[in-house]
Each structure stands twice: as C-alpha cells, then as structure tokens.
CHARMM-style PDB file with segment names, atoms N, HN, CA, C and O in Angstrom:
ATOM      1  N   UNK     1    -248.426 -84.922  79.364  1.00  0.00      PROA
ATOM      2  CA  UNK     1    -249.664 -85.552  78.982  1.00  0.00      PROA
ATOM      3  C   UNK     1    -249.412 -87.059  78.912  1.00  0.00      PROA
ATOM      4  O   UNK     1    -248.457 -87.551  78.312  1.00  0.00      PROA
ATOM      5  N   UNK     2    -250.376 -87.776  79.596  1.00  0.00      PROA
ATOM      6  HN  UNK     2    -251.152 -87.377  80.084  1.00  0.00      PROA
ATOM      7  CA  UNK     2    -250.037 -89.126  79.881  1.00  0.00      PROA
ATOM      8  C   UNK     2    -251.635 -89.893  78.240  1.00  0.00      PROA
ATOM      9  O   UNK     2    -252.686 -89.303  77.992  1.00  0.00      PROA
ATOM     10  N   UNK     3    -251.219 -91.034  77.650  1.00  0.00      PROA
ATOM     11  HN  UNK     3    -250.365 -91.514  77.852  1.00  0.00      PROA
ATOM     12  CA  UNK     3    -252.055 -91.564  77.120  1.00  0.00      PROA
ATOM     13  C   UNK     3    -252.020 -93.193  77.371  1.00  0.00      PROA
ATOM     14  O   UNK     3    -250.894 -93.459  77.790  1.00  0.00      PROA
ATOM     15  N   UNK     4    -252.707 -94.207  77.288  1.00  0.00      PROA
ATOM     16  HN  UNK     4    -253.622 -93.991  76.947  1.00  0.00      PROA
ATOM     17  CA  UNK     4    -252.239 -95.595  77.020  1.00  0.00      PROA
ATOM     18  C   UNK     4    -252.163 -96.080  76.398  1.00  0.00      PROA
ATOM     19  O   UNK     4    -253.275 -95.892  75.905  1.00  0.00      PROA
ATOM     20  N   UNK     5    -251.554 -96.978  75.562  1.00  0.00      PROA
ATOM     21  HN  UNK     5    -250.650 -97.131  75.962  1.00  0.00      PROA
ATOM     22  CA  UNK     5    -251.432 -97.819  74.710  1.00  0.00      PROA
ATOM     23  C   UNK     5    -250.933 -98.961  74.713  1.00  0.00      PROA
ATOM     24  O   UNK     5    -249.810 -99.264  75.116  1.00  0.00      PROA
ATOM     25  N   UNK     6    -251.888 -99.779  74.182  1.00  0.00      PROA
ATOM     26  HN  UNK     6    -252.800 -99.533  73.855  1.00  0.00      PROA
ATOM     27  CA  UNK     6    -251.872-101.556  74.353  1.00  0.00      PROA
ATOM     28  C   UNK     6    -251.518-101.711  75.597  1.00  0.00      PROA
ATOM     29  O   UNK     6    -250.604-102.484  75.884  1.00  0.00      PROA
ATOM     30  N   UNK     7    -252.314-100.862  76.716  1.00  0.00      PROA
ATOM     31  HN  UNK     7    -253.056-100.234  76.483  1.00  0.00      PROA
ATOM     32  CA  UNK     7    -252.335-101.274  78.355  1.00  0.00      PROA
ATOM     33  C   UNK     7    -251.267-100.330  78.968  1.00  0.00      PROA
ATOM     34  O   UNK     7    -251.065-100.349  80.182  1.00  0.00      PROA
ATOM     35  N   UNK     8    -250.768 -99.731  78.365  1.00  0.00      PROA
ATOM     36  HN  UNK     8    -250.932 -99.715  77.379  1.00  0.00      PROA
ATOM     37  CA  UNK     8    -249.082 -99.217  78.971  1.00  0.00      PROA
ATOM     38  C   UNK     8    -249.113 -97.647  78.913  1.00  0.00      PROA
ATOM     39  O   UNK     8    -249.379 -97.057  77.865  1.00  0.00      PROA
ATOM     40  N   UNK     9    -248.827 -96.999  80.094  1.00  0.00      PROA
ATOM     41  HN  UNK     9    -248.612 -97.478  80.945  1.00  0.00      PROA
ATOM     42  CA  UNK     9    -249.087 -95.788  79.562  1.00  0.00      PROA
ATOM     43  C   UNK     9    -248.014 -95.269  79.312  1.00  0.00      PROA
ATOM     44  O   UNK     9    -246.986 -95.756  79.782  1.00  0.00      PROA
ATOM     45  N   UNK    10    -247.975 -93.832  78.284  1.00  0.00      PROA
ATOM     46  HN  UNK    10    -248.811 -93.436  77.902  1.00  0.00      PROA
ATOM     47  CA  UNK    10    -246.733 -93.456  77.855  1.00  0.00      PROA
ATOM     48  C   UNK    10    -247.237 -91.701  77.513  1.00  0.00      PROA
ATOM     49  O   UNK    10    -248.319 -91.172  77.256  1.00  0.00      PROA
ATOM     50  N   UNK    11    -246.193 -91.328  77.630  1.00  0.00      PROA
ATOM     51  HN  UNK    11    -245.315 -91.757  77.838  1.00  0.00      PROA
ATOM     52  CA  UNK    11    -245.767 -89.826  78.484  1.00  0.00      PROA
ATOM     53  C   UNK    11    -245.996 -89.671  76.384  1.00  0.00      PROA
ATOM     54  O   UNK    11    -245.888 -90.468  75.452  1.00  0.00      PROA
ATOM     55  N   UNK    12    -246.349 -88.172  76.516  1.00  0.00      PROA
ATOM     56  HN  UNK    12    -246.438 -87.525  77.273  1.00  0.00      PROA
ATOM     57  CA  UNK    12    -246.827 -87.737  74.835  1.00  0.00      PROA
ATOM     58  C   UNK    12    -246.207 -85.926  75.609  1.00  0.00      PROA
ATOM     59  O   UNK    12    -245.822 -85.494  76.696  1.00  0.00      PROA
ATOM     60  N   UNK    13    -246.485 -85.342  74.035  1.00  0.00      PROA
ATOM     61  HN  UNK    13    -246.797 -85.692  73.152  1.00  0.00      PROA
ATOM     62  CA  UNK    13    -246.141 -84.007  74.208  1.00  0.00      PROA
ATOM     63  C   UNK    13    -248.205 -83.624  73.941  1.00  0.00      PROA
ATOM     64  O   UNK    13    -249.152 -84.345  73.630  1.00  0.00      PROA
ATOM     65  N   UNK    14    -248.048 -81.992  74.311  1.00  0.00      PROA
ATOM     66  HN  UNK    14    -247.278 -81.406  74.564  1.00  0.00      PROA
ATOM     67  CA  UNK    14    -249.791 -81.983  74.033  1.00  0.00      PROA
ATOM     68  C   UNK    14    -249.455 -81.792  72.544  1.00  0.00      PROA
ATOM     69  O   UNK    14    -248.331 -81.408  72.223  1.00  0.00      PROA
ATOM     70  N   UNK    15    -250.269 -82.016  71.759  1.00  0.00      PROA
ATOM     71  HN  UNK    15    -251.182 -82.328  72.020  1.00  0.00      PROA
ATOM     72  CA  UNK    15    -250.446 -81.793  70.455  1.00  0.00      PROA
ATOM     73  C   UNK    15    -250.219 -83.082  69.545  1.00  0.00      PROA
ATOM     74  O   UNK    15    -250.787 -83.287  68.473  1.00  0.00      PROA
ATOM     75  N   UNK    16    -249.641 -83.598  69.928  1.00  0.00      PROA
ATOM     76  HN  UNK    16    -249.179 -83.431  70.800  1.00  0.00      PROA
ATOM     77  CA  UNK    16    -248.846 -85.040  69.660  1.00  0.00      PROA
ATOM     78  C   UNK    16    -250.599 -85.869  68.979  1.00  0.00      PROA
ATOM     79  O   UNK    16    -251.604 -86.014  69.675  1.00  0.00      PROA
ATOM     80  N   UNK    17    -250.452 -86.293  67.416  1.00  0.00      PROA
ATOM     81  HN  UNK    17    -249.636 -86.176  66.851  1.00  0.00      PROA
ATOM     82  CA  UNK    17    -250.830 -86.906  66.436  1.00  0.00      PROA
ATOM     83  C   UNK    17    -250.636 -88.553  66.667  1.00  0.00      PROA
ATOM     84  O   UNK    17    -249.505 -89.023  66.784  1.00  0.00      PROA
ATOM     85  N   UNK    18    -251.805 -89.367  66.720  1.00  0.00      PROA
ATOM     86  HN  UNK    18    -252.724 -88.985  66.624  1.00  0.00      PROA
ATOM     87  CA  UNK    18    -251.527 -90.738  66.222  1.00  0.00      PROA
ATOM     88  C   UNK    18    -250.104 -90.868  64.967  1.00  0.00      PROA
ATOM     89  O   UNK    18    -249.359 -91.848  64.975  1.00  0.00      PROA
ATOM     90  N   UNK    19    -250.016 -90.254  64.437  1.00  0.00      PROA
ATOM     91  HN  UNK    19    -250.621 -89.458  64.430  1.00  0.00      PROA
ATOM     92  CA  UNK    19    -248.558 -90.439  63.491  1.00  0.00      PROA
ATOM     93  C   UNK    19    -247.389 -90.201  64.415  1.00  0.00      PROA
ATOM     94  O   UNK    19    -246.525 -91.038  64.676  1.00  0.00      PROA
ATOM     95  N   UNK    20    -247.445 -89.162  64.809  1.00  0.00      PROA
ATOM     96  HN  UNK    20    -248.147 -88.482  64.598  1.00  0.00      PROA
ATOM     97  CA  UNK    20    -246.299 -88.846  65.749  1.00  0.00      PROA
ATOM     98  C   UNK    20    -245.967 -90.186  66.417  1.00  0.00      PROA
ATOM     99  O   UNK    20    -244.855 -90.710  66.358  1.00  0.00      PROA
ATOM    100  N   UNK    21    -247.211 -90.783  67.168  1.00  0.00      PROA
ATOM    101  HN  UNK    21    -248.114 -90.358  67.216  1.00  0.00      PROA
ATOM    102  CA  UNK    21    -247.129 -91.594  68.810  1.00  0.00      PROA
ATOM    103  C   UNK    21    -246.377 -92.609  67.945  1.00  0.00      PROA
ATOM    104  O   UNK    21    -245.268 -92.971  68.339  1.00  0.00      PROA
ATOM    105  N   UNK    22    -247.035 -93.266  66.429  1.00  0.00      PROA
ATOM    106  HN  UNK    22    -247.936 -92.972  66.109  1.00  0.00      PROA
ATOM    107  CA  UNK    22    -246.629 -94.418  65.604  1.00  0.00      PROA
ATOM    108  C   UNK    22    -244.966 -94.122  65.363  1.00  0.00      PROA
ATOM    109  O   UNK    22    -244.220 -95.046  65.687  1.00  0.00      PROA
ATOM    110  N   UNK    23    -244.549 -93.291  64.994  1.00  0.00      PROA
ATOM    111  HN  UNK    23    -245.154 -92.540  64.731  1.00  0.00      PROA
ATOM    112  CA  UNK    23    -243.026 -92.852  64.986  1.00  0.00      PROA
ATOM    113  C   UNK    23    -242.396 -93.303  66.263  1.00  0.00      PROA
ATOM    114  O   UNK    23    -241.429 -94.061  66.348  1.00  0.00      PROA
ATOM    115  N   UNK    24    -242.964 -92.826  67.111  1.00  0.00      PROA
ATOM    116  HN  UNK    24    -243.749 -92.210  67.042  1.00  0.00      PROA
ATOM    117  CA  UNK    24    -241.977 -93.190  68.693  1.00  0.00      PROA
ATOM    118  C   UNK    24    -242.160 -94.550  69.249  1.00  0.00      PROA
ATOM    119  O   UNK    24    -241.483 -94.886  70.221  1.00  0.00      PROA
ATOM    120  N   UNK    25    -243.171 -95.507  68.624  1.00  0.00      PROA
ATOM    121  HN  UNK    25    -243.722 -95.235  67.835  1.00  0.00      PROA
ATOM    122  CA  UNK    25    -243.190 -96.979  68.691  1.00  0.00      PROA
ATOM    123  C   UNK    25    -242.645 -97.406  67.525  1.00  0.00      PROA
ATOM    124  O   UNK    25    -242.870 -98.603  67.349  1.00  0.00      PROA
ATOM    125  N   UNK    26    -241.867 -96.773  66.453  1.00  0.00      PROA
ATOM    126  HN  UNK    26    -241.684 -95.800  66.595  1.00  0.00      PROA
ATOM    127  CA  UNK    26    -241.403 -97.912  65.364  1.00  0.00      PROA
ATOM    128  C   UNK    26    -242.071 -98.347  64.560  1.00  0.00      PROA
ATOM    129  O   UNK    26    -241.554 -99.150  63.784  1.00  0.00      PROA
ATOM    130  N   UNK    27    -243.713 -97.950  64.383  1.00  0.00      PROA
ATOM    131  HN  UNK    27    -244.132 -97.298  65.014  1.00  0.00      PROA
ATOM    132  CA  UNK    27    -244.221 -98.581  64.028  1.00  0.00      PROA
ATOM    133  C   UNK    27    -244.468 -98.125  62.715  1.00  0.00      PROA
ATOM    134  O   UNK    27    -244.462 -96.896  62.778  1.00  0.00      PROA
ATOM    135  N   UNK    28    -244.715 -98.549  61.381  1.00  0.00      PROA
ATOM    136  HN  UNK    28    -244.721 -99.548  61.330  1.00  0.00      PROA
ATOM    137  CA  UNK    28    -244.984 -97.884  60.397  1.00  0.00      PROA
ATOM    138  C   UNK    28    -246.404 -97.724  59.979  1.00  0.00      PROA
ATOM    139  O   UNK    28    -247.240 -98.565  59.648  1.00  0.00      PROA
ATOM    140  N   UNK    29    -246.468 -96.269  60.091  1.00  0.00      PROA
ATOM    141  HN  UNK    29    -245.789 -95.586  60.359  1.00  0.00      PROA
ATOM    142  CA  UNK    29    -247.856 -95.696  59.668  1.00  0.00      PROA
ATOM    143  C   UNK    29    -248.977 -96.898  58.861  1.00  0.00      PROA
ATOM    144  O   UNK    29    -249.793 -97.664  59.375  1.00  0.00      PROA
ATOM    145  N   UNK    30    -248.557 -96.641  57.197  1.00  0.00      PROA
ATOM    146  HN  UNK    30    -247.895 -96.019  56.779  1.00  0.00      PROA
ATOM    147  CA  UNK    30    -249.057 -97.597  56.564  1.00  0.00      PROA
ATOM    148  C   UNK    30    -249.306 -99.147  56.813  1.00  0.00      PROA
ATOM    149  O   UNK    30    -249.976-100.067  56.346  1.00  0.00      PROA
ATOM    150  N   UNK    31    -248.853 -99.029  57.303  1.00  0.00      PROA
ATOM    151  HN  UNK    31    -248.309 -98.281  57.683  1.00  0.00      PROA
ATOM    152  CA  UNK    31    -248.637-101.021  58.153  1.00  0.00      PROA
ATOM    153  C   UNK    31    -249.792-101.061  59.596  1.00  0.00      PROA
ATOM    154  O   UNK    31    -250.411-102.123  59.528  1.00  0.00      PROA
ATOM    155  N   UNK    32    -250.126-100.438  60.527  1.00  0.00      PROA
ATOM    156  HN  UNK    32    -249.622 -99.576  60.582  1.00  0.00      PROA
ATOM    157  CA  UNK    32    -250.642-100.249  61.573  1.00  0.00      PROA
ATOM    158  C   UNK    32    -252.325-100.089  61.690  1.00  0.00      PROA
ATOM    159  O   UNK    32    -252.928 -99.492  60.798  1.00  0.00      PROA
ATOM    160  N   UNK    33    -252.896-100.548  62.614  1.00  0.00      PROA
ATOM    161  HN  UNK    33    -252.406-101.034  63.338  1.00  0.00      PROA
ATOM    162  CA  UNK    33    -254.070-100.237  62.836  1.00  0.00      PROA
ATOM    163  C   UNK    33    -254.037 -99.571  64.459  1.00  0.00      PROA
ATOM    164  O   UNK    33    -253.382 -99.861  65.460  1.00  0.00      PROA
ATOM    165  N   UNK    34    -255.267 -98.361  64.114  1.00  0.00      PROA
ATOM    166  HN  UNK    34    -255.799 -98.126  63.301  1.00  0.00      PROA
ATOM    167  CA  UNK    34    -255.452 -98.092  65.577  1.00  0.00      PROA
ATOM    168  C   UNK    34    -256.435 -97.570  65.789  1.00  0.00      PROA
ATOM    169  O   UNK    34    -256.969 -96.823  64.969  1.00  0.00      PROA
ATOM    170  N   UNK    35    -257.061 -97.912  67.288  1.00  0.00      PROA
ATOM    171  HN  UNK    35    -256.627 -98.518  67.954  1.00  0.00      PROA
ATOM    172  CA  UNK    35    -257.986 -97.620  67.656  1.00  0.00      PROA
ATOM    173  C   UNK    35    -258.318 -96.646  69.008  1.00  0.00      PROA
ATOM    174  O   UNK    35    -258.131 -97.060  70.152  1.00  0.00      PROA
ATOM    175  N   UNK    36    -258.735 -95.560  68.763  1.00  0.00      PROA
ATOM    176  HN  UNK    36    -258.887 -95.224  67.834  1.00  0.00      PROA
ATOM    177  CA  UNK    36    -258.606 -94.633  70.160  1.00  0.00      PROA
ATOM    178  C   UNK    36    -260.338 -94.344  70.877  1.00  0.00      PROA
ATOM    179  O   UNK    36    -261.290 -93.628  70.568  1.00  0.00      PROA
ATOM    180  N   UNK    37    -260.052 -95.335  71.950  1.00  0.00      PROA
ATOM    181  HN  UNK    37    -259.279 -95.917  72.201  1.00  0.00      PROA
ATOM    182  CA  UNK    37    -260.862 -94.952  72.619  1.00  0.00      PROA
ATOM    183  C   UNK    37    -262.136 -95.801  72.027  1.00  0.00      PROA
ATOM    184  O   UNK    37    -263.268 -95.335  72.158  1.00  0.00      PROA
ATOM    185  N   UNK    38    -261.886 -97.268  71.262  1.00  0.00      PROA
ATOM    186  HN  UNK    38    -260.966 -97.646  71.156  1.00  0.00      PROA
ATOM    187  CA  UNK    38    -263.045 -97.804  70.921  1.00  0.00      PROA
ATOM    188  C   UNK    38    -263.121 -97.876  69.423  1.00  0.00      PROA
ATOM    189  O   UNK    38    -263.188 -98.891  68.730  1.00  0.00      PROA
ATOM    190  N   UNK    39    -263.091 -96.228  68.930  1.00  0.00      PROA
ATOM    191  HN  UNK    39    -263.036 -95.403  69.493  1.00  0.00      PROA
ATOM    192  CA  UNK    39    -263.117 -96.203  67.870  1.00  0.00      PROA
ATOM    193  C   UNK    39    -262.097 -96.055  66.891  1.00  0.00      PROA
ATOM    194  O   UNK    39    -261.172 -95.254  67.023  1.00  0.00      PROA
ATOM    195  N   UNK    40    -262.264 -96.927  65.755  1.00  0.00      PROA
ATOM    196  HN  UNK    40    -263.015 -97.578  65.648  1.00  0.00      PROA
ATOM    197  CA  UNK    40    -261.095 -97.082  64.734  1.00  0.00      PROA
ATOM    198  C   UNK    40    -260.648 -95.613  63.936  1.00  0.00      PROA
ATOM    199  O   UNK    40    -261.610 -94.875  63.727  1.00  0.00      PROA
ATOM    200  N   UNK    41    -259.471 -95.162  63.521  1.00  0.00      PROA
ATOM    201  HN  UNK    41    -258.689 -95.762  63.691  1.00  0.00      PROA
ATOM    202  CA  UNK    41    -259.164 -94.226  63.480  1.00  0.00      PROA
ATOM    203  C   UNK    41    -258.581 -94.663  61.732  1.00  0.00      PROA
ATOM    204  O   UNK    41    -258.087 -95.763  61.486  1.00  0.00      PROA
ATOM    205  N   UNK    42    -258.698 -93.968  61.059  1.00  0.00      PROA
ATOM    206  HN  UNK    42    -259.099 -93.074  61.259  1.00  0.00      PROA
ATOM    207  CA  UNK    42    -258.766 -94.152  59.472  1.00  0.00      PROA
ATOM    208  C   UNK    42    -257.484 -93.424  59.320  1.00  0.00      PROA
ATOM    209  O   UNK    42    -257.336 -92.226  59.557  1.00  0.00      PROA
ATOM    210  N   UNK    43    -256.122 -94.644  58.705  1.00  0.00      PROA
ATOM    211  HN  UNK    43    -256.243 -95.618  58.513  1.00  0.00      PROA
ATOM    212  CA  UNK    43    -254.764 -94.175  58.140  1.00  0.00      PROA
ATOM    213  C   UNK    43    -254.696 -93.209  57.763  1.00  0.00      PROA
ATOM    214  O   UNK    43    -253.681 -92.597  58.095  1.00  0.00      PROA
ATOM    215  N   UNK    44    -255.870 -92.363  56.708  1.00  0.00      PROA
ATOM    216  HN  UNK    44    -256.695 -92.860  56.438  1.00  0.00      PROA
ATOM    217  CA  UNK    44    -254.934 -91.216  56.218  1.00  0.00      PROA
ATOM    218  C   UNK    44    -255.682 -90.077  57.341  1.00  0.00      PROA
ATOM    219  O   UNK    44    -255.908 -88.916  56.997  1.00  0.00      PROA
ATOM    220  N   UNK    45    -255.975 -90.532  58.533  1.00  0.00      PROA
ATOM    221  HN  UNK    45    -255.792 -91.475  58.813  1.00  0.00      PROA
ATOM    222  CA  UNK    45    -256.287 -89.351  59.270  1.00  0.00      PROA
ATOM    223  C   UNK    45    -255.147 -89.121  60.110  1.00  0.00      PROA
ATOM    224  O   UNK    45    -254.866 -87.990  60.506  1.00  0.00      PROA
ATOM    225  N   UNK    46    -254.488 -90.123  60.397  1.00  0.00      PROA
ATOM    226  HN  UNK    46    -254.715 -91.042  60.075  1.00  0.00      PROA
ATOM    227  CA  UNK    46    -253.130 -90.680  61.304  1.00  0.00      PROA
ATOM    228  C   UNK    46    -252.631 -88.916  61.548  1.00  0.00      PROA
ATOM    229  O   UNK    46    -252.851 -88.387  62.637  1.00  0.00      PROA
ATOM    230  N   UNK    47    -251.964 -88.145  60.421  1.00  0.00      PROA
ATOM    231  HN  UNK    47    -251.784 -88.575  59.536  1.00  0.00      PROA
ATOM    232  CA  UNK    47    -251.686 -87.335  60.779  1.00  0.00      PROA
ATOM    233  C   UNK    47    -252.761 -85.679  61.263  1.00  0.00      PROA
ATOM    234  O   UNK    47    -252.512 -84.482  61.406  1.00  0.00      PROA
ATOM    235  N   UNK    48    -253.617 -86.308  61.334  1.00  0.00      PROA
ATOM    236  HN  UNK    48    -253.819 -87.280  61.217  1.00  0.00      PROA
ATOM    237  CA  UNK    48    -254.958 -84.954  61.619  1.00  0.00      PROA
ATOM    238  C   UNK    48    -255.567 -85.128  63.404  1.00  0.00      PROA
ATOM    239  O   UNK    48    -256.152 -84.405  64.211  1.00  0.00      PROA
ATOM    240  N   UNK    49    -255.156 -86.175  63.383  1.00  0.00      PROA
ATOM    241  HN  UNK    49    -254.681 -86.763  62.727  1.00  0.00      PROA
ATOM    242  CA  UNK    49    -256.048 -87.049  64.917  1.00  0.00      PROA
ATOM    243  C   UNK    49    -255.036 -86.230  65.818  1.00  0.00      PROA
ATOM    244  O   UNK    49    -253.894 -86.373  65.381  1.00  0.00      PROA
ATOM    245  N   UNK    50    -255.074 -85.665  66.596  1.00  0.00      PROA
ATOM    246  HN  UNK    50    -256.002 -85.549  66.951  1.00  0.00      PROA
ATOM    247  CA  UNK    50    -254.451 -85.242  67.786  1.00  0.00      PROA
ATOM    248  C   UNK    50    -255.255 -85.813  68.666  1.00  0.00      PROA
ATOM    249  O   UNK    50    -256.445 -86.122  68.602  1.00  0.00      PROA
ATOM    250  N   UNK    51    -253.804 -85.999  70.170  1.00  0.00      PROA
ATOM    251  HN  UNK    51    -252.838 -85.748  70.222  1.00  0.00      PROA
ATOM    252  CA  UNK    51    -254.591 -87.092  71.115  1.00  0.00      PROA
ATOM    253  C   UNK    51    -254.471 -86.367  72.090  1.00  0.00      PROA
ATOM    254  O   UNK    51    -253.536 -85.579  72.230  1.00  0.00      PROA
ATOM    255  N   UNK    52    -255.564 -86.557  73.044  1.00  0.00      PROA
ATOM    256  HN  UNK    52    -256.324 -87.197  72.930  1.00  0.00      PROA
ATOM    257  CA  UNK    52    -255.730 -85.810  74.556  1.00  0.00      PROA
ATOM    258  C   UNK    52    -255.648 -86.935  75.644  1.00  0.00      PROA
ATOM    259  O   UNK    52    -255.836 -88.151  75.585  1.00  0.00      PROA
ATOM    260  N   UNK    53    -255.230 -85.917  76.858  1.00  0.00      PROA
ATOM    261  HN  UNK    53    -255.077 -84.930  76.906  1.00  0.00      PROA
ATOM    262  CA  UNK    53    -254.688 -86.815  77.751  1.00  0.00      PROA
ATOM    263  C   UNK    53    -255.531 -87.596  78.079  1.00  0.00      PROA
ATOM    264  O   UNK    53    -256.658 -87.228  77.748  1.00  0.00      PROA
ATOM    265  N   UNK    54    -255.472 -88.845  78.767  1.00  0.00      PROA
ATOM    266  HN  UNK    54    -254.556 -89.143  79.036  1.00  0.00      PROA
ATOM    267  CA  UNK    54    -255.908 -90.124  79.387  1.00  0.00      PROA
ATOM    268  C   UNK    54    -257.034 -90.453  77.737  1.00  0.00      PROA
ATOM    269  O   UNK    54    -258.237 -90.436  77.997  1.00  0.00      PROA
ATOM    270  N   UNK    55    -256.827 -90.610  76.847  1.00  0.00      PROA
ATOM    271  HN  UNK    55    -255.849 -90.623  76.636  1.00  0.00      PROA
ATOM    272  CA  UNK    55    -256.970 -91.341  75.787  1.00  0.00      PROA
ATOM    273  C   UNK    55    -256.652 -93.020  75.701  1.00  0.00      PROA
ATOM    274  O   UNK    55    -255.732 -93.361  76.444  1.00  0.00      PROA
ATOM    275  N   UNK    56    -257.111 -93.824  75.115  1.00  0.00      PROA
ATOM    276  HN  UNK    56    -257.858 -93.547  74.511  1.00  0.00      PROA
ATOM    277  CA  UNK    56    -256.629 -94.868  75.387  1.00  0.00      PROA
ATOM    278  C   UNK    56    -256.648 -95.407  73.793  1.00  0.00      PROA
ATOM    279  O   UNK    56    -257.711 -95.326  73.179  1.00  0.00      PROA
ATOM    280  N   UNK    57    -255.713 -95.839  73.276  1.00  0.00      PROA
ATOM    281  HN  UNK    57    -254.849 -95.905  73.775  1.00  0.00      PROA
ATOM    282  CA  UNK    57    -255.119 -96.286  72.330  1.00  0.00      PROA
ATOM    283  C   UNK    57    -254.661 -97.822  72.279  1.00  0.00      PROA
ATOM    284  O   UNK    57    -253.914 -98.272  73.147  1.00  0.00      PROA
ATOM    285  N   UNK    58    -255.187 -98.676  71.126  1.00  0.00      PROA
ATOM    286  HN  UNK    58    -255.794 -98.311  70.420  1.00  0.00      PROA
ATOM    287  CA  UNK    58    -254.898-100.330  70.324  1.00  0.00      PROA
ATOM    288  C   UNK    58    -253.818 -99.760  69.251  1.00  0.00      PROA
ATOM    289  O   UNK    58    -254.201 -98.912  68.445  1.00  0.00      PROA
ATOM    290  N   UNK    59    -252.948-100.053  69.239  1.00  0.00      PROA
ATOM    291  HN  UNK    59    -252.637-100.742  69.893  1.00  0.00      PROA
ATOM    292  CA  UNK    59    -251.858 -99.888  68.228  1.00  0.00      PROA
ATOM    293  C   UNK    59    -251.719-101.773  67.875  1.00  0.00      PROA
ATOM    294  O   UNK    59    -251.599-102.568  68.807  1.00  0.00      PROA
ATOM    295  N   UNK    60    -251.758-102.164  66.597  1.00  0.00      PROA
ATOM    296  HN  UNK    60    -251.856-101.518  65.840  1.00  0.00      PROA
ATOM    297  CA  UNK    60    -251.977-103.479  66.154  1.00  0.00      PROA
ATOM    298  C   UNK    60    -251.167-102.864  64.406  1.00  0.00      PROA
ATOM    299  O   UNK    60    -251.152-101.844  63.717  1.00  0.00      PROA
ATOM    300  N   UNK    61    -250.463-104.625  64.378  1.00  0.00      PROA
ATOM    301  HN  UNK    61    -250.476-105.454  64.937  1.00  0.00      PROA
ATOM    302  CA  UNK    61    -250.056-104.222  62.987  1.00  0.00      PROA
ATOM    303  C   UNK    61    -250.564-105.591  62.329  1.00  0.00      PROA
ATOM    304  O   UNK    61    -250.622-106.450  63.209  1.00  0.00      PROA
ATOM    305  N   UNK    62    -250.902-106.020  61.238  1.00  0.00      PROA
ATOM    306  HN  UNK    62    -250.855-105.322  60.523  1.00  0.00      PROA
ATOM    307  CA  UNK    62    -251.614-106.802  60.806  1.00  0.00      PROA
ATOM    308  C   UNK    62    -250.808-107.700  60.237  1.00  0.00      PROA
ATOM    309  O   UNK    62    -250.333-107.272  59.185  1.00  0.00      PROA
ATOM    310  N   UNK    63    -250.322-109.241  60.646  1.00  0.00      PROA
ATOM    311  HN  UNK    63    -250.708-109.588  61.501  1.00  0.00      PROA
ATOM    312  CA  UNK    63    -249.883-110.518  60.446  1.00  0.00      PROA
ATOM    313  C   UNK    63    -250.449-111.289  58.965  1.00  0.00      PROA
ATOM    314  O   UNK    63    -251.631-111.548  58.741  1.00  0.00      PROA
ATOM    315  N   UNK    64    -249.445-111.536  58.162  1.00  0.00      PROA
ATOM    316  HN  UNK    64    -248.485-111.325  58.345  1.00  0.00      PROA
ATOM    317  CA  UNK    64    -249.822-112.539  56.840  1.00  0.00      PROA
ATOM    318  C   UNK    64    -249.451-113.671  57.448  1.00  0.00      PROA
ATOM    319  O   UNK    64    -248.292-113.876  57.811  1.00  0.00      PROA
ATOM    320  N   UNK    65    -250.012-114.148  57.539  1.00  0.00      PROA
ATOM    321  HN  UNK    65    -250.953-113.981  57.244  1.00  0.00      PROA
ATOM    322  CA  UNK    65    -249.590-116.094  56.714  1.00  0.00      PROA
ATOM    323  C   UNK    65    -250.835-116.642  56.669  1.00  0.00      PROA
ATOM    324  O   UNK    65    -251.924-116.088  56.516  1.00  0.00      PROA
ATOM    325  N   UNK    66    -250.525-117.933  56.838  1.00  0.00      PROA
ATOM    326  HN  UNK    66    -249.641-118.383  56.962  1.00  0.00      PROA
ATOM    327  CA  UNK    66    -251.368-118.861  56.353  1.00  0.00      PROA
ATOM    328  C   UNK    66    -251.524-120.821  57.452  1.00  0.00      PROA
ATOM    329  OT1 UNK    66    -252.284-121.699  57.043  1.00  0.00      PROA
TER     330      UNK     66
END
C-alpha cells in the first residue's frame, strides 16, 4: 500500500494508523499535526485513523520562537 506524505510517497502496511506512519517518521505523536486528504485529523484519533492507499498526508510539527 503506497500513501504520500509531505509530497513523497511511502510504502505503509494495510491497516497501518496515522500513529503508526508518525513512529516510522520519528515524529512524536503529541508534537505533530496532520492532515489527510485536506482534512485535519484530531491527536487523540492518531491511533483510530487507519489509512488507505493513495491517501495523501501533511505531517507538520509546530515551531516556537519568536
């Protein structure tokens, strides 16, 4: 199962969770925003969202300063 993210596509298992995909980018759950397919996808769903193929995914983590 192929999906994209931030332009790039990347090979998933079927069943495979926005949490999962965030694990195999490093990215930390709590820290991350994402958006599939347009629409924003709400942290504590991270692990309920299962993704289907050709999905397209914004993985963004949110910058402090000033």
């Amino acid at each position: 199962m192929t999906v994209t993210v931030n332009g790039r596509e990347r090979p998933l298992e079927p069943g495979d969770t926005v949490e999962r995909l965030l694990a195999r980018l490093g990215v930390p759950g709590p820290y991350a925003i994402v958006e599939r397919n347009g629409e924003p996808v709400q942290r504590d769903r991270y692990g309920e969202v299962t993704l289907e193929e050709g999905d397209t995914l914004v993985v963004a983590r949110p910058v402090a300063g000033g």
